[in-house]
Residue, then its C-alpha position, 0 to 999 in steps of 0.5 A: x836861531x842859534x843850534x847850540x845852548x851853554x856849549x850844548x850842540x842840540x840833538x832832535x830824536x825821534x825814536x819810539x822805541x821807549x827803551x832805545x830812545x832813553x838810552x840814546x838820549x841820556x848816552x848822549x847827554x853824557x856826552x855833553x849833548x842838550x837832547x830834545x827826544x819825541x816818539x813819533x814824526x809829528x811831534x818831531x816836525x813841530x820840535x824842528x821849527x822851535x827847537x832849532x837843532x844842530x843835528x837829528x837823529x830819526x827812527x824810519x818806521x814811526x807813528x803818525x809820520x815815518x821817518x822818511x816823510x819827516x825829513x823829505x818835510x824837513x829839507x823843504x825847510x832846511x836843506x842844512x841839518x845833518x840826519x842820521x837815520x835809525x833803521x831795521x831795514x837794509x835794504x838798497x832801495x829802502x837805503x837809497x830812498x833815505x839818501x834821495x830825501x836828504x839823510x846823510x847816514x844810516x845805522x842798523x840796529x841794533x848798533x853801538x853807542x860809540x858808532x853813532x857817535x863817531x858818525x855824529x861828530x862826522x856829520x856835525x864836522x862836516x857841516x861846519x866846514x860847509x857853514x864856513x866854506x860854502x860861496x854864494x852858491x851860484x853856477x853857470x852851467x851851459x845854459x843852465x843856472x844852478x843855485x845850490x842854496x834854493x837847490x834850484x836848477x834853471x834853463x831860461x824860464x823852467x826851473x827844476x827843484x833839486x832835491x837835497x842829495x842832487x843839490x850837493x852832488x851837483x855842487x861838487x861836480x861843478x867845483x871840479x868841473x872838467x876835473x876828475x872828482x874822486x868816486x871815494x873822495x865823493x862818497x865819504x864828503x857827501x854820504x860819509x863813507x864809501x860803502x856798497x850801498x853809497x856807492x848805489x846811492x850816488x849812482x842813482x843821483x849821478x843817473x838824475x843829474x845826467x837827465x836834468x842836463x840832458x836838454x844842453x848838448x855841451x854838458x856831459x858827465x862822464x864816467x872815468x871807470x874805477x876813479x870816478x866822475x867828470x863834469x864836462x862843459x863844452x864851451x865852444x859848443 
């Protein structure tokens, strides 16, 4: 399906808010967006499948499914589709459970309409670049057989199934393998910017990549304090 109708990029939101939710839409369709908005994550999932979106924007908290459970729903369909989370909530563990399902950006509200904007065409962006980058998505790694686009990690007959964030880490560790990757340079590809809670975030993710490479002794991510990350490969061992 194609995400973009007589020039329009589609935008899913899902805000139940009846207030915010026009505002955002009609904001956005000003700003030449074709925007379908729900009021609750059930609906929301429905209009992902027919809807076909180029992007989506998501209230956490939300009636009948919330808006973490949505996407976690979502990325077992769509590993793609750039989400941006609306939250009341800042905490580290709430921000960084958003990133582990697959969201790619958060705003606090109350927040600017100018600021999701900017973030948005960021997102949209970078997601264009992927679509027109991206190889066939198939690693050696050791002994283990990484798919980025299944989001799949292989050692013999035990698959491990990636989440969404794990996935695209590991991809660009790989593509700098036994190379420096820029902490920075990381963050602001794969989170969008290199704040405090970003850079927690992809701690977390670095932590769970480390163990679902643990059993391959010749594998080893290193940490190059104050510059960032090396995937080290041994291929003697």
């Amino acid at each position: 399906m194609d995400m973009q109708q007589n020039g329009k990029l589609r935008v899913l939101l899902a805000e139940d808010e009846p207030f915010l939710g026009k505002i955002v839409k009609e904001s956005l369709e000003s700003r030449d967006f074709e925007v379908l908005w729900v009021q609750d994550g059930l609906k929301a999932y429905s209009a992902f499948r027919t809807f076909d979106p180029a992007i989506c924007i998501f209230d956490v908290m939300m009636p009948t499914k919330d808006g973490f459970t949505l996407t976690e729903d979502i990325r077992r369909v769509n590993g793609r589709v750039p989400i941006i989370f609306l939250t009341a909530k800042s905490l580290t563990e709430d921000v960084v459970k958003g990133f582990e399902l697959g969201g790619n950006d958060y705003l606090k509200k109350p927040f600017s309409m100018e600021e999701l904007i900017v973030r948005m065409k960021a997102l949209l962006n970078r997601a264009a670049r992927h679509r027109e980058d991206e190889p066939d998505g198939q690693f050696a790694i050791g002994s283990y057989r990484f798919n980025s686009t299944l989001q799949e990690l292989a050692l013999g007959d035990e698959v491990t199934k990636l989440s969404f964030r794990e996935s695209a880490l590991l991809k660009m560790l790989m593509e700098h393998k036994n190379q420096v990757l820029d902490r920075k340079m990381a963050l602001h590809y794969l989170w969008g910017a290199d704040s405090f809670f970003n850079a927690r975030s992809m701690d977390v993710f670095i932590t769970k990549l480390r163990k679902h490479l643990s059993k391959d002794s010749s594998i080893a991510i290193v940490n190059i304090r104050g510059i960032g990350y090396k995937l080290m490969i041994d291929d003697q061992a």
